[in-house]
C-alpha positions in Angstrom: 0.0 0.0 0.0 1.3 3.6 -0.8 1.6 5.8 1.9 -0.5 9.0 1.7 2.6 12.1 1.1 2.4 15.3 -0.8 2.3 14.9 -4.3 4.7 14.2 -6.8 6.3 17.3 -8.6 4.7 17.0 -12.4 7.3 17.9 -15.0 5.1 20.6 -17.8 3.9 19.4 -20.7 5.9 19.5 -23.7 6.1 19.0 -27.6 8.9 16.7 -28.5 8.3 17.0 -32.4 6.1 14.0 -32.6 3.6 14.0 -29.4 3.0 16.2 -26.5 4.9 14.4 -23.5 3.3 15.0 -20.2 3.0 13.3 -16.4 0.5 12.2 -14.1 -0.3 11.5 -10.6 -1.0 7.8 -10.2 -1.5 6.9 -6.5 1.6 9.6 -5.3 4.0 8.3 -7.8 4.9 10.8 -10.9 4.2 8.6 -14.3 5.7 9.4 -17.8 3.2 9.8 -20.8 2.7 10.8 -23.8 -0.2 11.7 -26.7 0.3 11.2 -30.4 -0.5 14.6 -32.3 -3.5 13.0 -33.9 -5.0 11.6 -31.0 -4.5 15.0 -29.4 -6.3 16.5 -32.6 -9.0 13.4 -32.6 -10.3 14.1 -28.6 -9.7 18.0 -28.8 -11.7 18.0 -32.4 -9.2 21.2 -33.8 -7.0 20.6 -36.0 -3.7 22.2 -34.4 0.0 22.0 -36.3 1.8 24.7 -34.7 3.8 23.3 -31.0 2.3 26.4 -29.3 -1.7 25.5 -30.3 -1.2 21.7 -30.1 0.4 22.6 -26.1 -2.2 24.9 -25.6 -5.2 22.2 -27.5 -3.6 20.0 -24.9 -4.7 22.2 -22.2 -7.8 22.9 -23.4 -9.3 18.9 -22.9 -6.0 18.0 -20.3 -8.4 16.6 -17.8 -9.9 13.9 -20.1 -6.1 12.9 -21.5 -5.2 12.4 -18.4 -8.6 10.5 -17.4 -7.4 7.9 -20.5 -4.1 8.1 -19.2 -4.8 6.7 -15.9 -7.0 4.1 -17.3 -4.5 2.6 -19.3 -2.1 2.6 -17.1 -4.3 0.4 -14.4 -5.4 -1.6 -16.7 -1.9 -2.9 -17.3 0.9 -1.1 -15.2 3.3 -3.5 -15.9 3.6 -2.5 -19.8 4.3 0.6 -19.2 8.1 0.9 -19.6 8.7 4.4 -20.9 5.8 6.2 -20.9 2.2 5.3 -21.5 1.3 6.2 -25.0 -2.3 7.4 -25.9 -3.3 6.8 -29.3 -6.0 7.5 -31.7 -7.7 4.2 -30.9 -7.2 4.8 -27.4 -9.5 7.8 -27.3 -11.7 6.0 -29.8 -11.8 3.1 -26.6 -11.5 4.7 -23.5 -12.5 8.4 -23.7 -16.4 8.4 -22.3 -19.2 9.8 -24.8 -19.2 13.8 -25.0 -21.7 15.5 -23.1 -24.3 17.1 -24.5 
């Protein structure tokens, strides 16, 4: 069991030329991830190209990547050497219905 402390220092999102890499908060421990630019354009429904509007597209619907995030990393922690990727079919999978 993991022992209730302050939370882990969350390293800001950035653009590495190819996704936007990013961390969460699993259970007090700091977990490396990462979103493929079209699955960023597929759940944010804009589509961005420049680093600046993809970070800031990114921002816009963070809460909801990092909801898919944390399900795919609980649903099998043990694959996730590196970071946990989210791709297009990911959000096609996992991300709940839009509200209307």
């Amino acid at each position: 069991m993991t022992s209730p402390g302050p939370a882990p220092s969350l390293a800001k999102p950035r653009w590495d030329g190819s996704r936007v890499v990013f961390e969460i908060d699993v259970a007090g421990e700091a977990v490396a991830c990462a979103i493929s630019r079209s699955a960023l354009q597929d759940i944010s429904g804009v589509r961005r190209f420049a680093p600046a509007d993809l970070l800031r597209g990114f921002g816009e619907v963070r809460g909801r990547i990092e909801e898919i995030a944390a399900a795919k990393f609980r649903t099998n922690p043990e694959s996730a050497s590196g970071f946990v990727s989210i791709w297009t079919d990911d959000i096609e999978d996992l991300a709940p219905p839009p509200r209307n």
